[in-house]
N, C-alpha and C positions, 0 to 999 in steps of 0.2 A: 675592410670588407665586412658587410654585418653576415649574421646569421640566416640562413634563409630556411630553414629548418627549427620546428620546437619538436620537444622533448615527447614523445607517445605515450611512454610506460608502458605497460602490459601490450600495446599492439605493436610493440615496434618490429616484435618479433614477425609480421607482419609483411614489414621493408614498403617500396613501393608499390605494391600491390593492392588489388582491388579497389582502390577510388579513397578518397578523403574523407566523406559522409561515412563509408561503411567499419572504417578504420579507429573513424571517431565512435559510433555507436558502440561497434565491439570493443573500445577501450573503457568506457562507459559502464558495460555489463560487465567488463573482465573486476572492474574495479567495486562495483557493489557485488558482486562474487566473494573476492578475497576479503572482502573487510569486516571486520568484529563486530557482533552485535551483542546487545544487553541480551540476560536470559531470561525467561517471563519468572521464573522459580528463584535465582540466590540474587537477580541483578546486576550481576558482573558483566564487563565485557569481552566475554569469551564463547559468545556463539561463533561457530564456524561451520561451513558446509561440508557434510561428508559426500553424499552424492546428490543427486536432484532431488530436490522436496528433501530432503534430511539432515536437519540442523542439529549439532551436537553442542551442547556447554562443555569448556575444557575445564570449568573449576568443579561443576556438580556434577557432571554427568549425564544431564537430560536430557534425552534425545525425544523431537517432536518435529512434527512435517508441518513444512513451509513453503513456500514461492520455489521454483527454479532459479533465481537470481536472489531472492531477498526472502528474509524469513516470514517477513509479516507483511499481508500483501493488502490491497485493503479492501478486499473481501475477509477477508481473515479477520479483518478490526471490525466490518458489519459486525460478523459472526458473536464475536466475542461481545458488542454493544447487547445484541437483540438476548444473546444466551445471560448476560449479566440484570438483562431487563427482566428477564423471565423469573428470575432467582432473586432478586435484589426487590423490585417492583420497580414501577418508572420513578424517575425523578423528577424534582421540580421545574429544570429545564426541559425534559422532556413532555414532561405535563402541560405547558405553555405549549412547545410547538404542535402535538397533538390540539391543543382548543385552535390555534389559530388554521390547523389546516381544518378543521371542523367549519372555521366561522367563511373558509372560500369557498369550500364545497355548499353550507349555505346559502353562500350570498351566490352562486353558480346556480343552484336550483331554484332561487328566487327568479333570476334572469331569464332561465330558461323558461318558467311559468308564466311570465309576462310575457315573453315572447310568444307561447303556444297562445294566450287568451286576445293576443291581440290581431292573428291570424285568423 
Protein backbone atom coordinates (compact mmCIF):
# COMPACT_ATOMS: atom_id res chain seq x y z
CA UNK A 1 0.00 0.00 0.00
CA UNK A 2 1.59 3.38 -1.04
CA UNK A 3 1.69 6.45 0.86
CA UNK A 4 -1.20 8.65 0.81
CA UNK A 5 0.12 11.38 2.70
CA UNK A 6 3.45 13.73 2.11
CA UNK A 7 5.59 15.22 4.59
CA UNK A 8 4.07 19.16 5.83
CA UNK A 9 6.90 20.31 7.94
CA UNK A 10 6.21 23.30 9.92
CA UNK A 11 2.14 22.81 9.27
CA UNK A 12 1.88 19.55 10.25
CA UNK A 13 1.48 20.66 13.59
CA UNK A 14 -1.64 21.73 12.03
CA UNK A 15 -3.01 17.82 11.42
CA UNK A 16 -6.21 17.68 9.33
CA UNK A 17 -7.33 20.80 9.76
CA UNK A 18 -8.36 23.76 7.93
CA UNK A 19 -8.25 22.69 4.19
CA UNK A 20 -5.03 21.86 2.04
CA UNK A 21 -4.47 25.40 0.30
CA UNK A 22 -4.40 27.03 3.70
CA UNK A 23 -2.08 24.54 5.26
CA UNK A 24 0.13 24.76 2.23
CA UNK A 25 0.46 28.62 2.32
CA UNK A 26 0.98 28.63 6.10
CA UNK A 27 3.81 26.02 5.61
CA UNK A 28 5.17 28.47 2.95
CA UNK A 29 5.32 31.49 5.33
CA UNK A 30 6.34 29.34 8.41
CA UNK A 31 9.28 28.35 6.12
CA UNK A 32 10.61 31.75 4.82
CA UNK A 33 10.12 32.79 8.55
CA UNK A 34 12.48 30.42 10.01
CA UNK A 35 15.18 30.51 7.29
CA UNK A 36 18.57 32.37 7.32
CA UNK A 37 19.33 35.14 5.47
CA UNK A 38 22.64 37.07 4.35
CA UNK A 39 23.20 40.32 6.42
CA UNK A 40 23.38 43.53 4.26
CA UNK A 41 26.64 44.56 6.81
CA UNK A 42 29.28 41.28 7.31
CA UNK A 43 27.30 38.97 4.58
CA UNK A 44 27.03 35.89 6.48
CA UNK A 45 24.09 33.76 6.75
CA UNK A 46 22.73 34.52 10.05
CA UNK A 47 19.81 36.84 9.70
CA UNK A 48 17.11 35.67 11.79
CA UNK A 49 13.79 37.09 12.83
CA UNK A 50 13.31 38.42 16.32
CA UNK A 51 9.91 39.56 16.20
CA UNK A 52 7.85 41.22 13.30
CA UNK A 53 9.81 43.60 11.06
CA UNK A 54 12.96 42.83 13.18
CA UNK A 55 15.76 41.07 11.75
CA UNK A 56 18.94 40.26 13.81
CA UNK A 57 22.46 38.94 12.34
CA UNK A 58 23.71 36.25 14.78
CA UNK A 59 27.52 36.88 13.72
CA UNK A 60 27.57 40.99 13.84
CA UNK A 61 24.87 41.87 15.61
CA UNK A 62 22.67 44.28 13.39
CA UNK A 63 19.55 44.63 13.94
CA UNK A 64 17.38 46.50 11.01
CA UNK A 65 13.58 46.21 10.14
CA UNK A 66 12.33 44.29 7.53
CA UNK A 67 9.25 42.27 5.94
CA UNK A 68 6.97 40.40 8.42
CA UNK A 69 8.03 37.12 6.83
CA UNK A 70 11.23 38.13 4.80
CA UNK A 71 13.79 40.68 5.55
CA UNK A 72 14.00 42.28 2.27
CA UNK A 73 10.69 42.88 0.63
CA UNK A 74 10.82 44.40 -2.62
CA UNK A 75 9.74 47.61 -1.65
CA UNK A 76 12.70 47.75 0.47
CA UNK A 77 14.96 46.85 -2.80
CA UNK A 78 12.87 50.01 -4.54
CA UNK A 79 14.05 51.77 -1.69
CA UNK A 80 17.42 50.95 -1.45
CA UNK A 81 17.73 51.32 -5.82
CA UNK A 82 16.29 55.02 -5.74
CA UNK A 83 18.30 55.94 -2.25
CA UNK A 84 21.67 54.42 -4.03
CA UNK A 85 20.57 56.51 -7.21
CA UNK A 86 20.36 59.48 -5.19
CA UNK A 87 24.01 59.16 -3.63
CA UNK A 88 25.88 57.21 -6.25
CA UNK A 89 24.04 59.20 -9.59
CA UNK A 90 22.26 56.91 -12.16
CA UNK A 91 23.88 54.46 -14.06
CA UNK A 92 24.42 53.59 -17.50
CA UNK A 93 21.76 51.17 -17.45
CA UNK A 94 19.69 53.29 -15.78
CA UNK A 95 20.39 56.23 -18.05
CA UNK A 96 19.27 53.90 -21.19
CA UNK A 97 15.88 53.12 -19.60
CA UNK A 98 15.31 56.67 -18.41
CA UNK A 99 16.00 58.00 -22.57
CA UNK A 100 13.85 55.13 -23.72
CA UNK A 101 10.83 55.87 -21.37
CA UNK A 102 11.64 59.61 -22.50
CA UNK A 103 11.45 58.50 -26.42
CA UNK A 104 7.43 56.72 -25.48
CA UNK A 105 6.32 59.45 -23.83
CA UNK A 106 7.54 61.43 -27.09
CA UNK A 107 6.34 59.33 -29.41
CA UNK A 108 2.84 59.29 -27.10
CA UNK A 109 2.59 63.21 -27.54
CA UNK A 110 3.43 63.08 -30.94
CA UNK A 111 0.26 60.84 -31.42
CA UNK A 112 -1.73 62.56 -29.32
CA UNK A 113 -0.96 65.88 -31.38
CA UNK A 114 -1.93 64.34 -34.63
CA UNK A 115 -4.79 63.20 -33.22
CA UNK A 116 -6.09 66.67 -31.76
CA UNK A 117 -5.03 68.34 -35.40
CA UNK A 118 -6.92 66.00 -37.09
CA UNK A 119 -10.12 66.44 -35.16
Amino acid sequence: MSKRTQKVGAAARFGPRYGVSVRRNAAKVLRKRAKQYSCPVCQYQKVTRDAVGIWTCGKCSHNFAGGAWEPFTRASVANNRIIRRSVDGATSSDMALIAQQAALDYELKIAEGEADEEE
